[in-house]
C-alpha positions in Angstrom: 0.0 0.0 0.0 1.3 3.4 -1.0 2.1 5.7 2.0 2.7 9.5 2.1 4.9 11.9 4.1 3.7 15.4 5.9 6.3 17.9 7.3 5.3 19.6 9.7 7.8 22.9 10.7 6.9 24.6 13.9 8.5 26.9 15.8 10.7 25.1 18.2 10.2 21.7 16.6 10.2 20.5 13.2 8.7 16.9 12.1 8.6 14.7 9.4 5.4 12.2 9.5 4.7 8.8 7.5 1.2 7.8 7.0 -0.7 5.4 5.4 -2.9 5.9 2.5 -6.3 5.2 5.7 -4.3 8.0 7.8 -2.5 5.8 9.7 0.7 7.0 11.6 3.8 4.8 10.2 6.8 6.8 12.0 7.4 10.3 13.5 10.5 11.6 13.6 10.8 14.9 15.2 14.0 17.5 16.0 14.1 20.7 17.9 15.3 24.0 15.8 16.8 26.8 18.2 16.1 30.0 18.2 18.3 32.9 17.9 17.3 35.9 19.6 20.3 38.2 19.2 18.7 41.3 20.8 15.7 42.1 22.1 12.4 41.5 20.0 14.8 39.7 17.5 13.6 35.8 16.7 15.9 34.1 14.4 16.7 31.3 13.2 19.8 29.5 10.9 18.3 28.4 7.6 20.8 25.4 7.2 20.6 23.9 10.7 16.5 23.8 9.7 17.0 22.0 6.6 19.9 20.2 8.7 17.0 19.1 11.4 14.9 18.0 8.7 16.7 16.1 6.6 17.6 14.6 10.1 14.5 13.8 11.4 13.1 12.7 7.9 16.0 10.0 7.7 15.0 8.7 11.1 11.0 8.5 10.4 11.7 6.6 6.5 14.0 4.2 8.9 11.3 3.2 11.4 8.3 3.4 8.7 8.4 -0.1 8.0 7.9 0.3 4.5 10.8 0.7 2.0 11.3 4.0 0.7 10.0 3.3 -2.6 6.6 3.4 -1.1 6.2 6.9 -0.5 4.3 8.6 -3.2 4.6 11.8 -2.2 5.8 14.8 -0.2 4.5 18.0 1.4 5.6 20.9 3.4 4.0 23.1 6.4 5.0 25.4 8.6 4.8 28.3 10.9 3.4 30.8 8.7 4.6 35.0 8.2 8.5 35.6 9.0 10.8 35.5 5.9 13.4 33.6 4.5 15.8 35.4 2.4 18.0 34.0 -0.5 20.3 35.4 -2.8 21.5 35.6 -6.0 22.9 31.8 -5.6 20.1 30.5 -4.0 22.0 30.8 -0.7 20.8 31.7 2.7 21.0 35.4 3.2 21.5 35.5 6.7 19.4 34.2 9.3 15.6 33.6 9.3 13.5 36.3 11.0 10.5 34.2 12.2 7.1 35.4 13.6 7.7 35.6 17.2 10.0 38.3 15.9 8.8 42.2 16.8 11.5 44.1 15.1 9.8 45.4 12.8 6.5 46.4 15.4 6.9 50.3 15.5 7.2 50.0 11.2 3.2 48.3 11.3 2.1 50.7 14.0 3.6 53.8 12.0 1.4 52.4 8.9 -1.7 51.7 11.1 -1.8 54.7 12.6 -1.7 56.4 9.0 -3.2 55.3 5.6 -0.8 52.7 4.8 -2.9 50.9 7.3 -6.1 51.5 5.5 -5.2 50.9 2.1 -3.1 47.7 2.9 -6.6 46.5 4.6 -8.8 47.3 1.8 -6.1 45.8 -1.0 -4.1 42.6 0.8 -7.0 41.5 3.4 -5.4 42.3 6.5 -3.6 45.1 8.4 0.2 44.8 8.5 1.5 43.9 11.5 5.0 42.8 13.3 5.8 39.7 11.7 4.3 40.4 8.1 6.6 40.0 5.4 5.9 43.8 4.2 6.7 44.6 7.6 9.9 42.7 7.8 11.7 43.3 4.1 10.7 47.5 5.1 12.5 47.0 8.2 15.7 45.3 6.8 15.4 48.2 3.7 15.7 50.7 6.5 18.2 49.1 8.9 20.3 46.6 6.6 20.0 48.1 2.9 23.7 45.9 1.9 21.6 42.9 2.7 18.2 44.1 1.3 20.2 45.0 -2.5 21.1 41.7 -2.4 17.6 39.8 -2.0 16.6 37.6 -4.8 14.0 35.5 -3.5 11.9 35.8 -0.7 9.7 32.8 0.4 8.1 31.5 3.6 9.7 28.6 6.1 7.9 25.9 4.0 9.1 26.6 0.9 12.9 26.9 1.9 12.0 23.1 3.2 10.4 22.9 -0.3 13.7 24.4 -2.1 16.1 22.1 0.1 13.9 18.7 -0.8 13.5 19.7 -4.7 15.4 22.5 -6.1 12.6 24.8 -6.9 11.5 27.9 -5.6 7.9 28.8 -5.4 5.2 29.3 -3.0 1.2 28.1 -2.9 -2.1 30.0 -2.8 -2.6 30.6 1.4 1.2 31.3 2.1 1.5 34.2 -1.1 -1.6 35.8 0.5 0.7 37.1 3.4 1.4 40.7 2.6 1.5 41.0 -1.6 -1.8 39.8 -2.7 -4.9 41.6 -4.0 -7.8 39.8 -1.5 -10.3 40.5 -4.8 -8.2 38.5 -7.4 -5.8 36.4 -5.4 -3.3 37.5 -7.6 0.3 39.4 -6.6 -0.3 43.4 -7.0 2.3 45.3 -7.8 0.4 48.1 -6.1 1.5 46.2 -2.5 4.9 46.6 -3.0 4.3 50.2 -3.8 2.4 50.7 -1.0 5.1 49.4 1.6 8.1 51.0 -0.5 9.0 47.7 -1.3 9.4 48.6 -5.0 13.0 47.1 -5.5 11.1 43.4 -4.8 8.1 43.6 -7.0 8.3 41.0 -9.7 11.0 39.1 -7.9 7.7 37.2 -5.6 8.0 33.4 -5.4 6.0 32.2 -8.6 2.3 30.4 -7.0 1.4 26.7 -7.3 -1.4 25.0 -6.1 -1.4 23.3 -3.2 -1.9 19.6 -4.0 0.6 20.5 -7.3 4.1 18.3 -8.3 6.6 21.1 -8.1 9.6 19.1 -8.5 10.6 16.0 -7.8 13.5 14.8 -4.6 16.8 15.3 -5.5 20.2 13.3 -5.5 21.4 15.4 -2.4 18.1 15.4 -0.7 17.9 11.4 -1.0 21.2 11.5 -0.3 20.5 13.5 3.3 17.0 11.7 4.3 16.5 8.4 2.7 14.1 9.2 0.1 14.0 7.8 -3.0 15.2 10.5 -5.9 12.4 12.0 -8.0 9.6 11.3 -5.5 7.1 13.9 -6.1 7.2 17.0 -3.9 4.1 19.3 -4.0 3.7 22.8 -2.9 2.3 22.4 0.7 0.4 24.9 2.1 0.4 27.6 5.6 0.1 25.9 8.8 -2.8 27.3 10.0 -4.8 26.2 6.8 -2.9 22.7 7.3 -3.8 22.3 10.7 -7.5 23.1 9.9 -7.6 20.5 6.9 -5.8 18.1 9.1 -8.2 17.7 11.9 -11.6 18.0 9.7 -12.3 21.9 10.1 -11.3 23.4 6.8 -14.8 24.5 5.3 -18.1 27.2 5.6 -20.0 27.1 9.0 -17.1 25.9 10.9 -14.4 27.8 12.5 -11.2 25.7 13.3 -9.3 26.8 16.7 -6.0 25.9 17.2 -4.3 26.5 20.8 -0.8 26.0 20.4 1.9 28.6 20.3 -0.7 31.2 18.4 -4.2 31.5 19.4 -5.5 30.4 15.9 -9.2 30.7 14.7 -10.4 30.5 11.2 -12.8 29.8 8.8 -13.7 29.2 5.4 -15.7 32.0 3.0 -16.4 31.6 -0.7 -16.1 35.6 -0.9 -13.8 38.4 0.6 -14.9 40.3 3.5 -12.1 42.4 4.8 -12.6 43.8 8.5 -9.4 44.8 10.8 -9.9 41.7 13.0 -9.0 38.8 11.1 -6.7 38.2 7.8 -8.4 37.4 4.8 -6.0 35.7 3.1 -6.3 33.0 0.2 -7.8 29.1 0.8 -6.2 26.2 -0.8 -8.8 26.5 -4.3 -9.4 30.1 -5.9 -12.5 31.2 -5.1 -12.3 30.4 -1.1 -11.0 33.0 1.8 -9.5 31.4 4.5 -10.7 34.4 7.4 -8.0 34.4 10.4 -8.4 35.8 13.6 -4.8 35.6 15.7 -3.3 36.4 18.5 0.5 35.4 19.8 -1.5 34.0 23.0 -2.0 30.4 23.7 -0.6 27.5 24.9 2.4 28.9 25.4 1.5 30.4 28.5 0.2 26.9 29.9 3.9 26.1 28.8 5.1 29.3 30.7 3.5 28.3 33.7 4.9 24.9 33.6 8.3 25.8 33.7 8.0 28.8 36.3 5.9 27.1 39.1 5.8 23.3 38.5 9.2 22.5 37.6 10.1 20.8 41.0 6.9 18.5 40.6 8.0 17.5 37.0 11.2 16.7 37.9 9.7 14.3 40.7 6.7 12.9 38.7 6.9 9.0 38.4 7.0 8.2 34.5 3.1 6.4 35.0 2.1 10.3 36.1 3.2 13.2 34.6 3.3 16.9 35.4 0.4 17.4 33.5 -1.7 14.6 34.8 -0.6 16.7 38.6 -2.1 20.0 37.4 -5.0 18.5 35.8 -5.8 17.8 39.5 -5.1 20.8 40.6 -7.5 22.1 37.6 -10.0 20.2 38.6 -10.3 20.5 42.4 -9.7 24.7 41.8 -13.1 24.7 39.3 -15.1 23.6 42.3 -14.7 26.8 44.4 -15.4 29.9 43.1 -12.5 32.1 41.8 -12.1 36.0 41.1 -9.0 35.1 40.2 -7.7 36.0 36.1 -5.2 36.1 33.4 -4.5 37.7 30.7 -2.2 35.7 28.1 0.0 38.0 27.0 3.2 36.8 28.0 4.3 37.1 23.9 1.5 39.4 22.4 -1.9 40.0 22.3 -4.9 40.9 20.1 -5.0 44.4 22.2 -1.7 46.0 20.6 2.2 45.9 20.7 2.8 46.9 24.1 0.5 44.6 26.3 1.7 42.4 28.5 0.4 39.2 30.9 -0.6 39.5 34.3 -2.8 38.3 37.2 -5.5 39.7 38.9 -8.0 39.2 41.7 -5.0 37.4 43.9 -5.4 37.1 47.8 -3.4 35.0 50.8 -5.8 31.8 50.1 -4.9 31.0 46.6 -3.1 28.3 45.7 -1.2 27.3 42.2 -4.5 24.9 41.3 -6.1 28.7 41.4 -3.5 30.5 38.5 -3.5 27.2 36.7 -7.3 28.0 36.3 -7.0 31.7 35.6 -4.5 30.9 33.0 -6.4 28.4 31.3 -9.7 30.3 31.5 -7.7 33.6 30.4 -6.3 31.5 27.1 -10.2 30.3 26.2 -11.1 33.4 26.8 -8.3 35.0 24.6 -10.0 32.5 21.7 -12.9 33.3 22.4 -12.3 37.7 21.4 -11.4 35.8 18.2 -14.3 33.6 17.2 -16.7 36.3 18.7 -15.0 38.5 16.0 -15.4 36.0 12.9 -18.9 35.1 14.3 -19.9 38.5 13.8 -18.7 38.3 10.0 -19.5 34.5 9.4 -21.9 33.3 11.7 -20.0 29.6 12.4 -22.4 27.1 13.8 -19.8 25.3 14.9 -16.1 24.8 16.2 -13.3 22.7 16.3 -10.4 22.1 18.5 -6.3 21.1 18.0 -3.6 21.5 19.4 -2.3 19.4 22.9 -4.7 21.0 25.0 -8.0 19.9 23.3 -6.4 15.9 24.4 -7.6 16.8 27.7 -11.9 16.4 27.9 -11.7 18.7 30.6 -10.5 21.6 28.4 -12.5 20.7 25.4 -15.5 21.3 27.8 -14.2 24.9 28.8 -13.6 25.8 25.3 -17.3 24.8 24.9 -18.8 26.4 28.2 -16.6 29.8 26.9 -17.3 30.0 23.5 -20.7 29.2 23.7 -20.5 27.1 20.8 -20.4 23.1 20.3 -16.3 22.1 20.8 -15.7 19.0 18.5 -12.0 17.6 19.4 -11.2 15.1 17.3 -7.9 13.0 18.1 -6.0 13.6 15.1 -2.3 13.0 15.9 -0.2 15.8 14.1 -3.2 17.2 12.7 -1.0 20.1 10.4 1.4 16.8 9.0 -1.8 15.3 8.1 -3.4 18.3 6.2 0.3 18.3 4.6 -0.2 14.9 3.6 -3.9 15.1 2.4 -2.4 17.6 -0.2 0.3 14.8 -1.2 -1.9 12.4 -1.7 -4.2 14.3 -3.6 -1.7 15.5 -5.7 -0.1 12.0 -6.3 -4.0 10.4 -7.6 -4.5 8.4 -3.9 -7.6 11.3 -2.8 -9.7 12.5 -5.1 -9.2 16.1 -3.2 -7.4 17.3 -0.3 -10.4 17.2 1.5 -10.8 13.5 0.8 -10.3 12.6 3.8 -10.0 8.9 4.1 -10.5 8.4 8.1 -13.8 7.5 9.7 -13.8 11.0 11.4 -16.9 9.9 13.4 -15.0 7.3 15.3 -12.2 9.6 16.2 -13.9 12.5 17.1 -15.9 14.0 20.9 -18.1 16.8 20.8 -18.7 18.6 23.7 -21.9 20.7 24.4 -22.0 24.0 26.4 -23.0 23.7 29.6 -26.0 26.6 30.5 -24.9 27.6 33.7 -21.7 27.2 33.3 -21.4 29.2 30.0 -23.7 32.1 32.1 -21.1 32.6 34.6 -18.3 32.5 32.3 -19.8 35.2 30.1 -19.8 37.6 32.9 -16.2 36.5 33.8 -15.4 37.3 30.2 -16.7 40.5 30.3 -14.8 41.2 33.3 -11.4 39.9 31.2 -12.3 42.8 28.8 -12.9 45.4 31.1 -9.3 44.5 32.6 -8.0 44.3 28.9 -9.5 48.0 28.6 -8.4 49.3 32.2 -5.1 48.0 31.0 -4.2 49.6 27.8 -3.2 53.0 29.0 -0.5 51.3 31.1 1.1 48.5 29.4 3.4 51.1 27.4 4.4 52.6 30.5 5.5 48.8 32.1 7.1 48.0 28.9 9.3 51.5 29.1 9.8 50.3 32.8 10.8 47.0 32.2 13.1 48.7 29.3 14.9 50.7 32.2 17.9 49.8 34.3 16.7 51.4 37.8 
């Protein structure tokens, strides 16, 4: 039986996933990328050592398949999407890749918001630039690195530079073009873009656009050489993570909106027109003709991970390997939802939906609290941070609907809070590496095995929970929501002032 591979680049980890032609897992191989972070608000990372990791892990996952080589069919890319990866004139690295926990270039998109760069970039591309956008990031290395920006020749996104190291070409799909340089109406490039961000220098020189589920080249000597692959098997475009973890897990369509709590608070859905408003992207879906509407926010899971490693780490070092930290906490979760709490959180240790200089914090803390009591407030404040999301794309699509990925929604207990706070039926279905596996769907669609990428071949039925709001429970957590606002709002004059604070030696 033919098999087919999904990579899967994060932002700390990068993957490489074997699955069988029913969806089965065969091997995951999986490596950790470091991050550079040379100064503050700078997020790097070595374009090499990722291909290195890759290639790496890749190797490893063909060797524990089971399968000979020969039986994958086909390849395709994801990863974390905005950042850019520069090459030059020799299709080299040039210089380090700024990803999108990088803020460099934050005062640039607030200078354009503030004015009508803002506006216009809204009304033309779909979205409002902001930190990490490409337009943001090539304006801020014209204005702080011009040697380097003369010599840009091509400028793509993570998955394609995994794209370029398996097969030689250089291109980019549908959803990952959409970025910064697209006109939302046609879904083609506009040269007005680059205008409008005096980018001029880069127009024409955009990575050429492929389908998703298209043969862009095939593996070559030096990549089989590196990961095991058999030369010539067919690579395909790939597509943005966000849209491949929403195909992956069975939420890519109308009526549905896909949230994803990992690193980003993610939250989209599916339109077969435009509609442009200054809380979500609209950026292009896999087909032509379909609007993949995000609504995101740097503020997730990451500040479950944050919390981990600040107040648990004792514990986890402790836990017996039949318990782990998390099955602790969940414990602690569980026994701290029986009491009331006044306690909150706002989950802004990396960003927020509320502008560049917020920051996290507790509130409502007393004597009598214990960690069971923050562990609550942050996973309340993260649901709740979703929640400003899909409140915003209800308002444009009216989603019925909602489903959950990401390590959190494994847990039933947090799959029922994402349902009591949004209001909304929470379907969490367990779909292991759910962004490999939209990868993958677009491989095998592209190699004859699915009739589409949305083909899915599982019996999602069997794999899936859905979890139904709760009445009282999703009363009392709208009026704690609205309290997380007006804190949000109390808030915003301040947070510059703790950020110039925190930017002061005293």
């Amino acid at each position: 039986m033919p098999c087919i591979m999904g990579i899967d680049s994060g932002l700390t980890v990068t993957k490489a996933v074997i699955f069988d032609a029913d969806g089965t897992v065969l091997a995951i191989a999986r490596r950790r990328v470091p991050q550079l972070i040379p100064a503050p608000q700078y997020v790097e990372r070595d374009m090499d050592s990722l291909w290195a990791a890759t290639a790496d892990a890749i190797r490893e996952a063909v060797a524990a398949c089971g399968r000979p080589a020969a039986d994958i069919v086909a390849i395709a890319a994801t990863a974390h999407g905005d950042g850019i990866y520069l090459l030059d004139e020799e299709r080299r690295p040039l210089g380090p890749a700024v990803i999108s926990l990088d803020t460099r270039a934050g005062a640039i998109a607030d200078a354009w918001n503030a004015g009508a760069v803002g506006a216009r970039a809204l009304e033309l591309t779909g979205q409002r630039p902001h930190a990490s956008a490409p337009s943001a990031i090539l304006r801020w290395i014209s204005e702080h690195q011009p040697e380097r920006y003369a010599r840009i020749a091509h400028f793509i996104a993570a998955k394609d530079w995994l794209r370029f190291c398996l097969c030689g070409t250089i291109g980019t799909d549908r959803t990952e073009a959409s970025t910064s340089f697209t006109d939302v109406a046609t879904q083609d490039y506009s040269d007005e873009a680059f205008r409008l961000f005096g980018l001029d220098r880069l127009a024409g020189r955009q990575a050429p656009m492929a389908g998703s589920t298209e043969i862009v080249g095939g593996v070559t000597g030096e990549a089989a050489r590196l990961t095991g692959l058999v030369e010539g098997t067919p690579v395909m475009a790939g597509l943005h993570d966000v849209t491949a973890s929403a195909l992956g897990m069975g939420g890519y369509g109308e009526g549905v909106v896909a949230v994803i709590a990992g690193t980003y608070s993610i939250n989209a859905t599916v339109s077969r027109a435009p509609k442009v408003d200054d809380r979500w992207f609209c950026r292009s879906g896999i087909l032509p003709g379909e609007w993949n509407n995000m609504s995101i926010s740097p503020a997730s899971t990451a500040n479950y991970d944050w919390f981990i490693d600040q107040f648990c780490a004792g514990d986890a070092r402790q836990a017996a390997a039949s318990e782990s930290i998390h099955m602790i906490v969940a414990k602690e979760f569980e026994a701290a939802r029986q009491r009331p709490s006044g306690v909150f959180f706002h989950p802004y240790l990396f960003g927020s939906p509320f502008g560049g200089a917020s920051s996290a914090g507790f509130y409502g803390l007393n004597a009598w609290h214990d960690r069971g009591d923050l562990l609550r407030a942050v996973l309340e404040g993260i649901a709740f941070n979703h929640r400003v999301h899909v409140d915003a794309l209800r308002d444009g699509f009216a989603p019925s609907s909602t489903r959950l990925t990401g390590g959190i929604s494994r847990n039933p207990a947090m799959a029922g809070l994402f349902a009591d706070i949004l209001g909304l039926p929470v379907t969490a279905t367990r779909t292991e590496e759910a962004a490999a596996w939209g990868a993958a769907l677009c491989a095998g669609a592209g190699a004859g095995l699915f009739a589409s990428h949305t083909d899915d071949p599982r019996d999602l039925a069997s794999i899936e929970t859905v979890h139904q709001p709760d009445f009282d429970r999703q009363r009392a957590y709208d009026e704690k929501y609205r309290v997380f606002l007006d804190l949000a709002e109390a808030m915003k004059p301040l947070w510059p002032t703790l950020r110039r604070l925190g930017s002061v030696a005293q």
